[in-house]
N, C-alpha and C positions, 0 to 999 in steps of 0.2 A: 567232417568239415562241412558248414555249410556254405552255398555257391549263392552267389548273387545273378542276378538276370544284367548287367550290362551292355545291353546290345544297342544301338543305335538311336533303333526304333522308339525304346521304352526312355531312350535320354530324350529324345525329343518332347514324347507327351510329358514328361515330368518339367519340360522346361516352359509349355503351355499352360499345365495347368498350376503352374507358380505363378506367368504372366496373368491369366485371367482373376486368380486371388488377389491379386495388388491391382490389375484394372477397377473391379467389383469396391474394391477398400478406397479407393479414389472416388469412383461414379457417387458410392454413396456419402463421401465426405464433401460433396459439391464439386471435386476437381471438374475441368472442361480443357478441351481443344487450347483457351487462354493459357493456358498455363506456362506454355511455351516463351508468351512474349512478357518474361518477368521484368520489370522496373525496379529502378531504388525504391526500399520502405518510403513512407511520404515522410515521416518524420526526418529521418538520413538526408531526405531528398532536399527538406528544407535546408538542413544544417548547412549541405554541402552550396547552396545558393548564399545562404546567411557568410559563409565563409568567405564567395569572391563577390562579394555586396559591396558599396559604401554609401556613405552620406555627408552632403556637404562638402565634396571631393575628399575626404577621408574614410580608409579603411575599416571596417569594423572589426571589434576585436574577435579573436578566436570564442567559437560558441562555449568551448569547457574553460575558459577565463575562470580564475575566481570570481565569485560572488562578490566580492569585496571590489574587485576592479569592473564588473559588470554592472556594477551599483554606481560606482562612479561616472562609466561609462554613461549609462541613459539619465544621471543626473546631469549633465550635460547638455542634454538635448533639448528642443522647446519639446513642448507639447504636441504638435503636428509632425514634427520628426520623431517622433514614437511613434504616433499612429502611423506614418510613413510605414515603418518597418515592421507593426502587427499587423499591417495588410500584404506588406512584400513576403513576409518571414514568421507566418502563424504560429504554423507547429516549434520553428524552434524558438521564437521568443515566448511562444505559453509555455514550451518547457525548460527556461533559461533561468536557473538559481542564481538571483541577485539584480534581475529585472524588477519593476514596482511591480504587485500586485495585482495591482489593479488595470495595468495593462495586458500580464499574464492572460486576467479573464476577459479580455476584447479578445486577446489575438488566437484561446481557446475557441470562442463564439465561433471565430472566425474560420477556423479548424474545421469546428464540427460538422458549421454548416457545408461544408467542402465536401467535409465525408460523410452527412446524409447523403448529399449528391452521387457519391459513386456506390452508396448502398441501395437506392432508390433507384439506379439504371443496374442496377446487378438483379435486384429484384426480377424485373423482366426481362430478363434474358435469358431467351433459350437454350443455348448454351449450358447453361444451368442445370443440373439434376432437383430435381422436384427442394430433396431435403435444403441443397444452398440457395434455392431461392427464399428458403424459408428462412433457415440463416441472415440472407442477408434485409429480411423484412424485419426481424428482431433488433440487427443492430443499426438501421435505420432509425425503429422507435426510442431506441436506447438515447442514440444522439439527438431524436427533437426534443427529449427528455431533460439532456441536459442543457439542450443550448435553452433555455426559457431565461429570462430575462430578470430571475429572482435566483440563481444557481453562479455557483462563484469558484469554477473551474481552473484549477489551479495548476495541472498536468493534464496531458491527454495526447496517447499516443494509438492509434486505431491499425497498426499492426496483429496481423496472428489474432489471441484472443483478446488485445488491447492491454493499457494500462493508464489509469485517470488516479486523480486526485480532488476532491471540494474542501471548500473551507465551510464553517458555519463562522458567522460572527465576521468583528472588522481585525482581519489581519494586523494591519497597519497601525489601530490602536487599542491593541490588549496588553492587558498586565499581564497574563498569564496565555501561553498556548499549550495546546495539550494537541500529541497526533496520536490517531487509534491505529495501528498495524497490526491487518488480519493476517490467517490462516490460510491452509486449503483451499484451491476451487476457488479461489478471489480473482474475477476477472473484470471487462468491462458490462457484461451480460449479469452477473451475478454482482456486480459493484450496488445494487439495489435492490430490492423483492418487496413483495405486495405481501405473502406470505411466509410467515416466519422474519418478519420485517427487521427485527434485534438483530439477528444473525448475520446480516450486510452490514458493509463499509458504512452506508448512508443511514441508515438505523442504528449503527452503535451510537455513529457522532452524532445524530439528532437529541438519541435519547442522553445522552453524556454532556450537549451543551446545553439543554433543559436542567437538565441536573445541578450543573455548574451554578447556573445562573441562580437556580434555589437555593444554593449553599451560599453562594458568597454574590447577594444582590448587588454588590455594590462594588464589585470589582469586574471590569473589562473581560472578558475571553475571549479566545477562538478557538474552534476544533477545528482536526484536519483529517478528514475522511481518507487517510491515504494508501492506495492500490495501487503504487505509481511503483510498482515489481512484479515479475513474471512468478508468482507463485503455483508451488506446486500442483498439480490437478490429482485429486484421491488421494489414498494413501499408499498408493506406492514408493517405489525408490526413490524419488525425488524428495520425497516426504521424510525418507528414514534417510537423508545425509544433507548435509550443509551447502552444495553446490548452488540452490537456487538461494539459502540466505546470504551466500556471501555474497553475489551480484548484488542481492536486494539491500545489504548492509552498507556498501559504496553509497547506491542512491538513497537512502536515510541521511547519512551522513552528508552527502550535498543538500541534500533538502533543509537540513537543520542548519546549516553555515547559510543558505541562503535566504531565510526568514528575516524579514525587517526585525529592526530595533536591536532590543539586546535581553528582554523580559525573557523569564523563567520559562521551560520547556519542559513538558511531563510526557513521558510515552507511555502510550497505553496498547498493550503488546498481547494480544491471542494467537492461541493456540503456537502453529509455525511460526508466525508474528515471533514468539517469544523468542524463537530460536534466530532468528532475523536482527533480533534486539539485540541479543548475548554476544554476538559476531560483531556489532556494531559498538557494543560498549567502550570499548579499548578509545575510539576514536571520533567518539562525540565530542562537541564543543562544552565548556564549563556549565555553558548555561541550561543544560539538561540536569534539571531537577530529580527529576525522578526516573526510572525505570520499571513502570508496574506491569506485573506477566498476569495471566490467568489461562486457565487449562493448558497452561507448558507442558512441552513434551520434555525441556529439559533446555539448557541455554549453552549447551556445549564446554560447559566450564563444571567444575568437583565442589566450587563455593562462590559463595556471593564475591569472595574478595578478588578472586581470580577473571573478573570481571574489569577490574583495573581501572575503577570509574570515582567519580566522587558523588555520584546520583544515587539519590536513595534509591535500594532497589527494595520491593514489593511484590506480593505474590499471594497466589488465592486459588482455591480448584474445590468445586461444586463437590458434594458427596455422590451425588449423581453422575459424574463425567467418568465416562469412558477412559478419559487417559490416563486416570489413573494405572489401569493394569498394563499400561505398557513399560516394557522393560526400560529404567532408567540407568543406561547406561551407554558407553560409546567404545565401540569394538571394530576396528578395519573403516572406521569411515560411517557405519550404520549406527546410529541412536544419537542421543544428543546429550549425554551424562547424566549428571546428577537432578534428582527430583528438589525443583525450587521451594516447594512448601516442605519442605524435607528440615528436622532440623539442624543437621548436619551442616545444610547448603549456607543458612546463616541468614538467610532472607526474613524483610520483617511481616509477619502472616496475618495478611486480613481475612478476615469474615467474609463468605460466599454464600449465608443465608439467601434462600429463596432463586438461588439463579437458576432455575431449568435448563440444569444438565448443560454440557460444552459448549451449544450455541445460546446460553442464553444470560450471559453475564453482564449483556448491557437491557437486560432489560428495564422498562419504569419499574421503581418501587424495591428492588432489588437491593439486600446489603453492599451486593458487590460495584454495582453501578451509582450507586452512595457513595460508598469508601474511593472509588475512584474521582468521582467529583470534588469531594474534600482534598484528596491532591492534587488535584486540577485548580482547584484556588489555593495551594497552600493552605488547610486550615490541618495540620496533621494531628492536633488533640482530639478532634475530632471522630477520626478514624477508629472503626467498629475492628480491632482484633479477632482473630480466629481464636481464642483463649479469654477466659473471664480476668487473666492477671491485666492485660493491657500492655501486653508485654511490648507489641509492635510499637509501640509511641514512644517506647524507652529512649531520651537520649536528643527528643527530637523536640522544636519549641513551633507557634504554630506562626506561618510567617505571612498569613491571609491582611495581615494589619497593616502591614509595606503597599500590600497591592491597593487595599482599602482605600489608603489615605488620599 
């Protein structure tokens, strides 16, 4: 039989050298002595102000109002009484579905510059371990980045590792929108790169309303660079089960009830994105167009129809991606079913000529960053199929000529 040493002594150093592993795991993740005097998130912090707010001696409505009734709301208001309230209530009217737009990106501005400010005195604070000041010199630049005065911030929430939103183009008058919903490791730090530029939020939509614009010159757009969900970091667990899309699948869905007008809605859904999408389908508004995946891992569903949607759904994966070999399937909670480009699944399969591998399907010049653009205007005859039949276009007429006119 073997004996274990249990004595006192050897519990204590074991209880030491546990505490110094988690000291050591803190110092170098920037925690400090601060950490103690924790406040509300800022964003919470606004809501919870926003909530015992008024104007005009009237109450303001609850921040999770619908869109529909928070639209009415600030149509209501003059114009100075907006701005009132994007200066009282930044964070929660930049993230209010069913606000104007256009105030959204004052009361962002208005955010950001807030929270340069407390990255900018974080920076120099000794308190600090070397690595968080460096941290907070990064997401510093992040924010002067975005607040520039050509940048059209549409979410923005600078908790944990953040979560933002940009529009390209005029919200307010497009025929057509189209949102890109990333993958992995999509945060407010990687929401943009200088290197491997396609691969971000802000380079997909760049290169995709470029696109747009090429395909169908004469019809209005907007992208929407959206990160505005805690996605998963690596591939780990989080990554193999639905946990972080289903939060992220609620905020898709307000985001899309709370977009002006009533024009046509195409998502455009990578990688975990896709799985993000698939969870959300059931419960999108009519006016989502389309559903197009690329390097899915799989949409949590056996077939397209079990999606429960009336949006075209679309689908496409590089020969070069990596996800292909992952198992497509869903067992205890881990994988995410059936492979989209599968024929099985029932998806209509575009062409992914030329895409460089997982991150690189929105690049210029790309089949696949093509074929997304054509249904981003509605031009679906257009669209390059994965098959010489043309099979993908079966059934479908091209409706670019509605938006045209």
């Amino acid at each position: 039989m073997t004996s274990f040493d249990t004595s006192p002594q050897l519990n204590v150093w074991r209880a030491l050298l546990a505490l110094a592993v988690v000291f050591v795991m803190l110092a170098t993740t920037g925690w400090t002595a601060l950490r103690h005097q924790r406040t509300p998130a800022p964003l919470q912090a606004s809501i919870s102000a926003w909530e015992q707010g008024s104007i005009a001696g009237h109450r303001l409505p609850a921040a999770d109002a619908s869109p529909a009734r928070l639209a009415r709301f600030f149509a209501s208001l003059t114009e100075r009484q907006r701005s009132t309230l994007a200066h009282r209530y930044p964070l929660a009217v930049g993230n209010m579905n069913g606000a104007p737009a256009q105030l959204r990106y004052r009361a962002n501005r208005i955010a950001l510059h807030k929270a340069r400010a407390v990255e900018h005195k974080r920076m120099h604070d000794d308190r600090l371990s070397p690595d968080g000041q460096r941290a907070a010199a990064r997401r510093m630049d992040r924010f002067e980045a975005m607040m520039q005065p050509d940048r059209h911030i549409l979410a923005f929430d600078p908790e944990g590792a953040g979560r933002v939103a940009e529009v390209f183009g005029d919200l307010d008058e497009a025929e057509r929108i189209s949102v890109v919903i990333p993958g992995v490791d999509t945060d407010l730090l990687t929401f943009q790169r200088t290197s491997r530029k396609y691969s971000a939020p802000v380079g997909m939509a760049q290169s995709l309303y470029a696109a747009e614009r090429a395909a169908g010159p004469s019809t209005r757009t907007a992208v929407i660079a959206w990160a505005d969900y805690t996605a998963p970091s690596g591939l780990g667990i989080d990554s193999a089960t639905a946990m972080r899309a289903q939060s992220g699948a609620v905020r898709l869905n307000a985001l899309v009830r709370g977009l002006p007008g009533g024009s046509p809605v195409s998502l455009f859904c990578h990688s975990y994105g896709s799985v993000l999408c698939g969870l959300a389908a059931p419960t999108l508004p009519g006016r989502v167009a389309d559903i197009a995946v690329a390097g899915s891992p799989g949409m949590r569903v056996s077939s397209a129809s079990q999606l429960r949607t009336s949006a075209h759904v679309w689908a496409m994966r590089d020969a070069d991606d990596w996800v292909e070999d992952v198992p497509y399937m869903e067992v205890g909670g881990l994988g995410h079913g059936e492979d989209p480009v599968s024929s099985v699944f029932g998806a209509r399969v575009l062409s992914a000529r030329d895409a460089k591998g997982h991150g690189g399907y929105f690049e210029p010049g790309t089949d696949s960053v093509l074929n997304f653009a054509e249904i981003g205007v509605g031009a679906y005859e257009s669209v390059r199929c994965a098959d010489d039949a043309g099979a993908c276009r079966t059934g479908l007429s091209d409706t670019a000529s509605a938006g045209r006119a």
